[in-house]
N, C-alpha and C positions, 0 to 999 in steps of 0.2 A: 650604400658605400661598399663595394667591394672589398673581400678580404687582402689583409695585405699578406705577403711571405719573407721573411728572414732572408730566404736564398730558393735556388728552382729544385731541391734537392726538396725540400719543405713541401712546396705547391705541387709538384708531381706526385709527392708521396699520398699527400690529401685526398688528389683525383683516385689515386688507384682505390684508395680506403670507399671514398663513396662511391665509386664503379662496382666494387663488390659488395657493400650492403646494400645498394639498392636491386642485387640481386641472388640476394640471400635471405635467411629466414629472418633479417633485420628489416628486410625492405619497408614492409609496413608499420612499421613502429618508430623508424628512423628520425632525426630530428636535426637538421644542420642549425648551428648556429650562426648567425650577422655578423657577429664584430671579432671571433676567431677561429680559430681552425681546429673546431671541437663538435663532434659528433654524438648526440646522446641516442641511443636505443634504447629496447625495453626487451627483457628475456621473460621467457614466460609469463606477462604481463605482472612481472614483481619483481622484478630488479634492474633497477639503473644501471647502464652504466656508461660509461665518459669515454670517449674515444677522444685524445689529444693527439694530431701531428705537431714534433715541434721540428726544428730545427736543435742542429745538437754544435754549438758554436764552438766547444772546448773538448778537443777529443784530440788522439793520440798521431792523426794523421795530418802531415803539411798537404796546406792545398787541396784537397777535398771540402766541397759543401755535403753536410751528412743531414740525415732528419730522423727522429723515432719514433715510433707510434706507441703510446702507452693508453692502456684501458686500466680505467678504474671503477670500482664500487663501492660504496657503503657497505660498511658490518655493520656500525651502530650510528644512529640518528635520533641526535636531542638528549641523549643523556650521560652523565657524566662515565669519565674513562678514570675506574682504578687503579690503583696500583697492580691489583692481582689480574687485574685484567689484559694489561700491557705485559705484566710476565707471561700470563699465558701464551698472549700472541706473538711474542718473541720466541718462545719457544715453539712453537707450531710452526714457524717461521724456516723452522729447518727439514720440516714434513715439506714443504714444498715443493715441484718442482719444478712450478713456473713463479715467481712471483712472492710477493710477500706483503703484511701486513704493514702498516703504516701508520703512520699521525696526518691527517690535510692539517689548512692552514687553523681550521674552526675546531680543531681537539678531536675530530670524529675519527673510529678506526676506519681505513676503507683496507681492500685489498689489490693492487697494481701491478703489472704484468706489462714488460716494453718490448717492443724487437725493433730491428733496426731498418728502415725503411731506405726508401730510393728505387734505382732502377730495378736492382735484384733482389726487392721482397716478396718473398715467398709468400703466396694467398694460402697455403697449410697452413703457415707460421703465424700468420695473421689470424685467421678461423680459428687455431690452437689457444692461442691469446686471449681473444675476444671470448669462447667459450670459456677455458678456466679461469678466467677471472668472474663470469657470469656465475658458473658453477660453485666453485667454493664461495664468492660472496654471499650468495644462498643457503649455504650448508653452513657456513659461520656465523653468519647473523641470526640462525635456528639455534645452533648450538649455545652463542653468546646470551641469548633468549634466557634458554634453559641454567644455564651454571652462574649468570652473572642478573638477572632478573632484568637487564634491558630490553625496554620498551621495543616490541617490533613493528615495524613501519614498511609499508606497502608503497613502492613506489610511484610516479605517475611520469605521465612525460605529457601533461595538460601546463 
């Protein structure tokens, strides 16, 4: 079954996204997904991460169809999220300067990082994305390691 798209703002943004990993240092690790418009890589053979095109249906512009690309990653996987823990990452939150820490839907911290896609996305903007989100989820889920004794877990894309 063919992916479906929200609007053509959506599906052109998608192509550009896989146009450029597949010729990038993603190429080989790359992972499309069947049933949506979600891209998993692998950065130095240890960190996930989630490449979502969406569609951006509620936004400030009449009559424009818009789309975004948001990358995410794991910080912590399978173990419980603290209270001191969530302070922290709120606060670190403001060291950032792409992106920020988060709760997914399953209580995990990950780290997320969006730019706005379409005809005029920038493949810097995009590459800039996709690494610091690779980057600090690495460097946080070491850190988190260390200060908060969560389990660290090695990703796969099996």
């Amino acid at each position: 079954m063919p992916l479906s798209f929200s609007n053509h703002a959506q599906e052109l943004t998608y192509t550009a996204v896989v146009n450029y990993l597949s010729n990038s240092l993603f190429k080989d690790s790359m992972r499309l997904l069947d049933d949506m418009p979600r891209i998993a890589v692998l950065y130095q053979n240890t960190t996930l991460i989630e490449i979502d095109v969406l569609a951006w249906e509620v936004h400030p512009w009449e009559a424009s169809e818009l789309a975004i690309v948001r990358a995410s990653s794991m910080v912590t996987l399978g173990s419980g999220i603290s209270a001191e823990l969530v302070e922290y990452l709120l606060t670190e939150n403001r060291r950032m300067r792409f992106g920020a820490f988060q709760l997914d839907e399953a209580g995990q911290a990950v780290f997320a990082h969006s730019i706005l896609g379409g005809e005029e996305m920038d493949l810097m903007e995009l590459q800039t994305c996709i690494l610091s989100v690779a980057t600090i989820a690495a460097t946080y889920e070491d850190i988190v390691t260390e200060k908060f004794g969560n389990r660290q877990t090695i990703a796969t894309l099996g």
